[in-house]
C-alpha atoms as an extended CHARMM CRD file, in Angstrom:
* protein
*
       155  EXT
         1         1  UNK       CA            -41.1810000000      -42.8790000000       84.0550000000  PROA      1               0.0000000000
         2         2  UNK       CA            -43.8730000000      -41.7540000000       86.5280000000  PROA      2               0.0000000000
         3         3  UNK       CA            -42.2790000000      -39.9930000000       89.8620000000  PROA      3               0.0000000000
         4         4  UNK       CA            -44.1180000000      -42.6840000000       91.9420000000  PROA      4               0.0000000000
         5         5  UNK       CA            -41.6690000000      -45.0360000000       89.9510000000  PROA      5               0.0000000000
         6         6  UNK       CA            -38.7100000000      -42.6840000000       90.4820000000  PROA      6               0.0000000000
         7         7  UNK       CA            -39.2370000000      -42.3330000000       94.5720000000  PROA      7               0.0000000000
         8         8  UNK       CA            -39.6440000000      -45.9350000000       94.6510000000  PROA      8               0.0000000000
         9         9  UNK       CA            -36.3650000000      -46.7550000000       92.9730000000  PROA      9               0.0000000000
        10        10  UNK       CA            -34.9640000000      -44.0650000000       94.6900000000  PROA      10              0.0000000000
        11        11  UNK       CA            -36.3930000000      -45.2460000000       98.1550000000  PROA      11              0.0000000000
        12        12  UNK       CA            -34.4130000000      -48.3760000000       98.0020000000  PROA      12              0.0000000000
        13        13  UNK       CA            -31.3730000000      -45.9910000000       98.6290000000  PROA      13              0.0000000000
        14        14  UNK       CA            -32.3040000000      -46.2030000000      102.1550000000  PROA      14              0.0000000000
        15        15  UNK       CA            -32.0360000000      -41.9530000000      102.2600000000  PROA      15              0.0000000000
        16        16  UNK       CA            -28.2310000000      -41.9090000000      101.5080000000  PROA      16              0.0000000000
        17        17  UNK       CA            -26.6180000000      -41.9250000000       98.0860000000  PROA      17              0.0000000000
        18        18  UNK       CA            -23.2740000000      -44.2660000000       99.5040000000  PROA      18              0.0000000000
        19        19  UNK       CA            -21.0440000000      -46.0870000000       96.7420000000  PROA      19              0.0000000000
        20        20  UNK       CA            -22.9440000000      -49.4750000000       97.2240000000  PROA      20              0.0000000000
        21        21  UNK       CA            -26.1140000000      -48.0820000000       97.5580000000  PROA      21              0.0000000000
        22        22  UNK       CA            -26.2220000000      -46.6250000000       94.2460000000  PROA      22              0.0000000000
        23        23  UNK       CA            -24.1780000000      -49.6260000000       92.7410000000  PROA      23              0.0000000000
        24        24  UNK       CA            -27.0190000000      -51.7830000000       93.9450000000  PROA      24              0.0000000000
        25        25  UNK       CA            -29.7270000000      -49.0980000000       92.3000000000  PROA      25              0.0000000000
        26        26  UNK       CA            -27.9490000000      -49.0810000000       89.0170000000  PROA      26              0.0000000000
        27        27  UNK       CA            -28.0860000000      -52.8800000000       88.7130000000  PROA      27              0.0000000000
        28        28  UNK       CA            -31.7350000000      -52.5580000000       89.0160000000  PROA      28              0.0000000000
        29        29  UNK       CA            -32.2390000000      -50.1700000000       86.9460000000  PROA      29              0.0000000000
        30        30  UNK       CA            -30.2820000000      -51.6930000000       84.7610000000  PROA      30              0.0000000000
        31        31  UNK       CA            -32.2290000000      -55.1440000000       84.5880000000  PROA      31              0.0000000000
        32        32  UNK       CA            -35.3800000000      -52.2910000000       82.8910000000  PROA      32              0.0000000000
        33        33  UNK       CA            -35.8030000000      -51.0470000000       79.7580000000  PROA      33              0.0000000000
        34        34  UNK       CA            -33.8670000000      -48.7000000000       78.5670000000  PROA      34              0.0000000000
        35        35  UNK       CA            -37.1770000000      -46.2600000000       78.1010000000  PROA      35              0.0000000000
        36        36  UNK       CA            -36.9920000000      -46.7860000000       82.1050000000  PROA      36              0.0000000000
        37        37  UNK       CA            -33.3060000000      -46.0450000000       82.4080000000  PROA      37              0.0000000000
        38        38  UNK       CA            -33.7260000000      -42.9210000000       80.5490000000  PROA      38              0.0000000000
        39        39  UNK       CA            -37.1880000000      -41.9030000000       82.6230000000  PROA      39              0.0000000000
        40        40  UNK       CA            -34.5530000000      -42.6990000000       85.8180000000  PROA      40              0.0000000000
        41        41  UNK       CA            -32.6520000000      -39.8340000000       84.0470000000  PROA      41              0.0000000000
        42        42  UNK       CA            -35.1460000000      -37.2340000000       83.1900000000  PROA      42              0.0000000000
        43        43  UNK       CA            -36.9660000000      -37.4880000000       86.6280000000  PROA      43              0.0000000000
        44        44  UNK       CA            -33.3750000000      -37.0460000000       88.4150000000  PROA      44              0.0000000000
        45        45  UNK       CA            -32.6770000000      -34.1240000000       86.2750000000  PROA      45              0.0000000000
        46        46  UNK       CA            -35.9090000000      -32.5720000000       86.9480000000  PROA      46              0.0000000000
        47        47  UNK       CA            -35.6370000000      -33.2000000000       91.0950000000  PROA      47              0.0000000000
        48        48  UNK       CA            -31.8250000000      -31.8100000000       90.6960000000  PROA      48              0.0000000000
        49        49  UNK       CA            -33.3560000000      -28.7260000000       88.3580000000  PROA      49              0.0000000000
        50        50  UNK       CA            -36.1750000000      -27.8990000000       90.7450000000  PROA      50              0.0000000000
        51        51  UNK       CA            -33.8610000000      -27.7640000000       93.6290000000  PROA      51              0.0000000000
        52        52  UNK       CA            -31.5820000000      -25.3550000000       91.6430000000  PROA      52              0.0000000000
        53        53  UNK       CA            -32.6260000000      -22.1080000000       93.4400000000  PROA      53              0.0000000000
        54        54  UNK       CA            -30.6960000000      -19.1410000000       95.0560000000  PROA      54              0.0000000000
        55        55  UNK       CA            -31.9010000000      -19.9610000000       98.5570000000  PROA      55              0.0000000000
        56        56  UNK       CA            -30.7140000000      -23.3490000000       98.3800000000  PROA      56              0.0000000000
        57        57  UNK       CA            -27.5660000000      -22.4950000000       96.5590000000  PROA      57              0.0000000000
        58        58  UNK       CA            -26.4280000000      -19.4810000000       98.8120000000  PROA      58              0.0000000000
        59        59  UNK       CA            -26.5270000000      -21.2760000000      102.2740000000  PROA      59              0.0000000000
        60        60  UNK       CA            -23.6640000000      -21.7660000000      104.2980000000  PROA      60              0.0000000000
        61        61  UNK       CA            -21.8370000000      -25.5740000000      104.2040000000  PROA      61              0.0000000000
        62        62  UNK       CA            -22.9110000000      -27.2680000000      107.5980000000  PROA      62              0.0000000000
        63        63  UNK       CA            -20.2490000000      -27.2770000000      110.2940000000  PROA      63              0.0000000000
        64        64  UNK       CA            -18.0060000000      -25.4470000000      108.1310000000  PROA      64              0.0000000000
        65        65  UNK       CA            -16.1080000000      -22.0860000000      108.1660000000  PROA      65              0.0000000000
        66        66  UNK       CA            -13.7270000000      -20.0380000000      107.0720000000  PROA      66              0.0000000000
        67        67  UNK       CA            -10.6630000000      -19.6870000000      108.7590000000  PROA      67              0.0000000000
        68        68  UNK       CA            -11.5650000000      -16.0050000000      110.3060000000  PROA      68              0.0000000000
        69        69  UNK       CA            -15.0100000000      -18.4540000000      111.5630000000  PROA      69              0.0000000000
        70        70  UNK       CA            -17.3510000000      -17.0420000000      108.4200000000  PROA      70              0.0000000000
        71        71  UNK       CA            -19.4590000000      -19.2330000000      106.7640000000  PROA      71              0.0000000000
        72        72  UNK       CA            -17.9230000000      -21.1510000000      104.2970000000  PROA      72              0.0000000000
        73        73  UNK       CA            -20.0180000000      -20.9900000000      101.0750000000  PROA      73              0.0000000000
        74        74  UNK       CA            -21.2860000000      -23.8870000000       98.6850000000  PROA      74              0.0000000000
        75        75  UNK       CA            -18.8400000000      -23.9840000000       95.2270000000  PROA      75              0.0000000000
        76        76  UNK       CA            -21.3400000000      -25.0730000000       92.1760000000  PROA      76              0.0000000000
        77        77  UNK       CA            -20.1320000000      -29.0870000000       92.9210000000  PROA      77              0.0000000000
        78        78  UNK       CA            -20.8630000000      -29.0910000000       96.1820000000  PROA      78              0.0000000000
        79        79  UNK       CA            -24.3590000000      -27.7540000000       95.8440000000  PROA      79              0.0000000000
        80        80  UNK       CA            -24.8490000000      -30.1390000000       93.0040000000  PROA      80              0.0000000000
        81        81  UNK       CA            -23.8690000000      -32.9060000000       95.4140000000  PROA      81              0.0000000000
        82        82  UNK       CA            -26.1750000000      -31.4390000000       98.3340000000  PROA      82              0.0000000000
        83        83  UNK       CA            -28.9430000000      -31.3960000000       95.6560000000  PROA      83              0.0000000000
        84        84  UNK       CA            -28.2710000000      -34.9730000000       94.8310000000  PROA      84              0.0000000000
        85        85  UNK       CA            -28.1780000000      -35.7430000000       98.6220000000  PROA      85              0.0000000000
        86        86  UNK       CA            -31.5030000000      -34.2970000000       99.1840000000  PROA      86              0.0000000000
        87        87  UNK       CA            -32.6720000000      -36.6560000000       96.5870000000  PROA      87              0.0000000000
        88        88  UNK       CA            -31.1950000000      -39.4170000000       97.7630000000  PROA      88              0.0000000000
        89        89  UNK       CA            -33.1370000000      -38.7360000000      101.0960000000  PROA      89              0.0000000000
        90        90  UNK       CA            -36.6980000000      -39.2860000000       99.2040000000  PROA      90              0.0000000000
        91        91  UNK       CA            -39.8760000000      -37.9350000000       98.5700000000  PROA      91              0.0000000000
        92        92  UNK       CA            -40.6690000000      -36.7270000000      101.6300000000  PROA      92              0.0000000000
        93        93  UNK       CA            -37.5840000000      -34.9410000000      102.1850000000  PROA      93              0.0000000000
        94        94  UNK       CA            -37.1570000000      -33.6130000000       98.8380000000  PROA      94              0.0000000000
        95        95  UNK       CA            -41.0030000000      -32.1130000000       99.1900000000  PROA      95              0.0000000000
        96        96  UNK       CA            -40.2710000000      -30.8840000000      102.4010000000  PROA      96              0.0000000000
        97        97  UNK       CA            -37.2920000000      -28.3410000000      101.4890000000  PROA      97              0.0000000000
        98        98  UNK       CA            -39.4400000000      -26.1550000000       99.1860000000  PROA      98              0.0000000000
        99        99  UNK       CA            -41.6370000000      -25.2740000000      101.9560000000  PROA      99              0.0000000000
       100       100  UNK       CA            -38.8230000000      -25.1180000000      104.4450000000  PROA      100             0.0000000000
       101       101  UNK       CA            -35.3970000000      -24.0730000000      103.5830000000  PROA      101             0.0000000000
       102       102  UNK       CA            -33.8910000000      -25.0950000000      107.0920000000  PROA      102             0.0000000000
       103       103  UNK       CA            -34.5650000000      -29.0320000000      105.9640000000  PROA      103             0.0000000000
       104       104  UNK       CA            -32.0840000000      -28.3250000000      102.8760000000  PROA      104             0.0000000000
       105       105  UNK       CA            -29.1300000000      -27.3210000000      105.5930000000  PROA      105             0.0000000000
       106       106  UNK       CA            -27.7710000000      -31.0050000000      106.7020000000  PROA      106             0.0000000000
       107       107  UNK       CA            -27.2370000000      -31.8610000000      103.2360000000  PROA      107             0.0000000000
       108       108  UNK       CA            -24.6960000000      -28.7260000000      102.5860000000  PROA      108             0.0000000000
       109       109  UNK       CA            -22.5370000000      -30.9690000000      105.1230000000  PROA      109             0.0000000000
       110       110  UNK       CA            -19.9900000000      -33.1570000000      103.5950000000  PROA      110             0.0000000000
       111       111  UNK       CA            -21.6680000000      -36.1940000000      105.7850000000  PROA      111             0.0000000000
       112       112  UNK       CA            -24.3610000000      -35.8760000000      103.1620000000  PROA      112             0.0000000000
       113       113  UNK       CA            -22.2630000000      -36.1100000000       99.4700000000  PROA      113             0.0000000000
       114       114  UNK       CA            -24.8110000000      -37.3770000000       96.9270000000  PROA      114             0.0000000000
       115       115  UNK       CA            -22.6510000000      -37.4540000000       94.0770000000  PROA      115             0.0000000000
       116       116  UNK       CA            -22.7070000000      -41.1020000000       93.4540000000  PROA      116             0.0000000000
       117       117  UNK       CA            -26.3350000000      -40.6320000000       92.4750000000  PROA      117             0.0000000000
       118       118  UNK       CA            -24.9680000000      -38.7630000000       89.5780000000  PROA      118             0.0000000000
       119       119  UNK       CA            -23.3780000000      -41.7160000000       87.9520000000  PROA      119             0.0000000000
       120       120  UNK       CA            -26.9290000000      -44.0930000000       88.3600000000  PROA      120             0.0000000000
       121       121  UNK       CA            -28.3820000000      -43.5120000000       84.9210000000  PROA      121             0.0000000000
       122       122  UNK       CA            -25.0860000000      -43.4530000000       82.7220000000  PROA      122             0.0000000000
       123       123  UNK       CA            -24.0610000000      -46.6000000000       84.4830000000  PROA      123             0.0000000000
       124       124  UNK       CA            -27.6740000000      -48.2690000000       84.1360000000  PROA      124             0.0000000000
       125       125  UNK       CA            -27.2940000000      -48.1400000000       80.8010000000  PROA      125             0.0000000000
       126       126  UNK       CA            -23.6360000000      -48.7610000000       80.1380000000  PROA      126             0.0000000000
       127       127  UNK       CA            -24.9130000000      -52.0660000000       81.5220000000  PROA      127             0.0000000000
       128       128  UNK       CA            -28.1270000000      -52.5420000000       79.9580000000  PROA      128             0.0000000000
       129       129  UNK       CA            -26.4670000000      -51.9280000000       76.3960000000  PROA      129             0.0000000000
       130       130  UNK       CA            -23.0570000000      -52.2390000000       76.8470000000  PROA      130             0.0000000000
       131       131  UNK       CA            -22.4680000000      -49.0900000000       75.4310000000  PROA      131             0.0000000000
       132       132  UNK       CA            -21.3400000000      -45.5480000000       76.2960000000  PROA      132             0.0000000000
       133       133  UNK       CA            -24.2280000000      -43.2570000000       76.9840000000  PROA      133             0.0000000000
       134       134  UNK       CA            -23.8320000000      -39.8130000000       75.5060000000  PROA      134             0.0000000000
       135       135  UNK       CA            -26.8390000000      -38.0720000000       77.0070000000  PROA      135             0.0000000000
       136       136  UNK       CA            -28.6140000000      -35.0830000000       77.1130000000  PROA      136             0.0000000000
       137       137  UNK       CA            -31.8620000000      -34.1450000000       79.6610000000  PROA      137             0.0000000000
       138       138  UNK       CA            -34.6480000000      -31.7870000000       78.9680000000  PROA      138             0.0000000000
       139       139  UNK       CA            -33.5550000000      -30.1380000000       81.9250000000  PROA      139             0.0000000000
       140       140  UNK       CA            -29.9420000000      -29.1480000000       82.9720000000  PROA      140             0.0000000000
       141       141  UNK       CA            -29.2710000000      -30.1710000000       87.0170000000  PROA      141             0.0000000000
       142       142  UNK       CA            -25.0790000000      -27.9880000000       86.4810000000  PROA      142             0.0000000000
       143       143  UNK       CA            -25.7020000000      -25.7110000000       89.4300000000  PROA      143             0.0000000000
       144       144  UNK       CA            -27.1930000000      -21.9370000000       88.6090000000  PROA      144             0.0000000000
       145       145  UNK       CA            -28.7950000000      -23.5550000000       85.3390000000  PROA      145             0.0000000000
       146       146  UNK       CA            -32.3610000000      -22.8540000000       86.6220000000  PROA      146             0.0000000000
       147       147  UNK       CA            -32.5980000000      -19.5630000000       85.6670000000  PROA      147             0.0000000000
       148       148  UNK       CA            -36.1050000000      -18.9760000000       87.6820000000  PROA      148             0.0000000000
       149       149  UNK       CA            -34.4960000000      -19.8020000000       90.5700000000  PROA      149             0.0000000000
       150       150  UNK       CA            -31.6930000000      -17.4670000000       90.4330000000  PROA      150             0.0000000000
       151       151  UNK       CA            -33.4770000000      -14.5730000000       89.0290000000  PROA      151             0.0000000000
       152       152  UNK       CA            -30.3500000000      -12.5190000000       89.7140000000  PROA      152             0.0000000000
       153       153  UNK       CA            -28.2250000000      -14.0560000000       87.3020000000  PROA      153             0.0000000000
       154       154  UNK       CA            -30.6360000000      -13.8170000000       84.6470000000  PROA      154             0.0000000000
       155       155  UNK       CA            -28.8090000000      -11.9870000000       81.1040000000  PROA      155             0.0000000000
């Protein structure tokens, strides 16, 4: 699947990965082919992969603290699901966080979950074949996978 493909089908989440809004995008995607369900798949995986990176993954959950009032810190799910919420916001947005890490911030908040994007392409295709989809991506999106971007957990 091309990424102008992706964005588009992704742009019909109207920037916010709710329950219904992905519902609705894995009943189109599931009226593809299946070579477009698993494209769906790789792209996410990719966008989720690329966004994988320390400086991301180390800030502080919006409106959040501990109870002495220190930042609370981002566990591997919830950075996964801030990752998935930056997708969910588009192109645009998605773009825009490389170049400026501040843009990444309002996802860490729990306004901004995106993990019902997770569930798109195994449900696409649970639908589209009826069957259980046992999948694997060229690229992880499991928090700290990328190991460019965290160079310091490198082995």
């Amino acid at each position: 699947m091309a990424w102008a493909d992706f964005w588009a089908l992704i742009a019909t989440l109207d920037g916010v990965a709710t329950h219904a809004g992905c519902q609705r995008l894995t009943e189109e995607l599931s009226r593809r082919p299946v070579s477009d369900i698993i494209g769906f798949a790789e792209r996410h995986a990719e966008a989720l992969y690329r966004l994988d990176q320390e400086k991301f993954g180390t800030l502080p959950v919006a409106n959040m603290t501990d109870g002495d009032g220190s930042p609370f810190p981002q566990s591997g799910d919830s950075f996964l699901y801030a990752r998935c919420a930056v997708v969910a916001a588009g192109q645009a947005v998605w773009e825009g966080v490389f170049f400026d890490v501040d843009k990444f911030t309002p996802y860490t908040s729990t306004e901004y979950d995106g993990e019902w994007l997770l569930y798109v392409p195994d449900e696409a295709y649970e639908l589209a074949t009826a069957k259980e989809w046992d999948r694997e991506t060229q690229y992880c999106f499991e928090s700290y996978s990328n190991k460019d971007g965290w160079p310091d957990l490198r082995d």
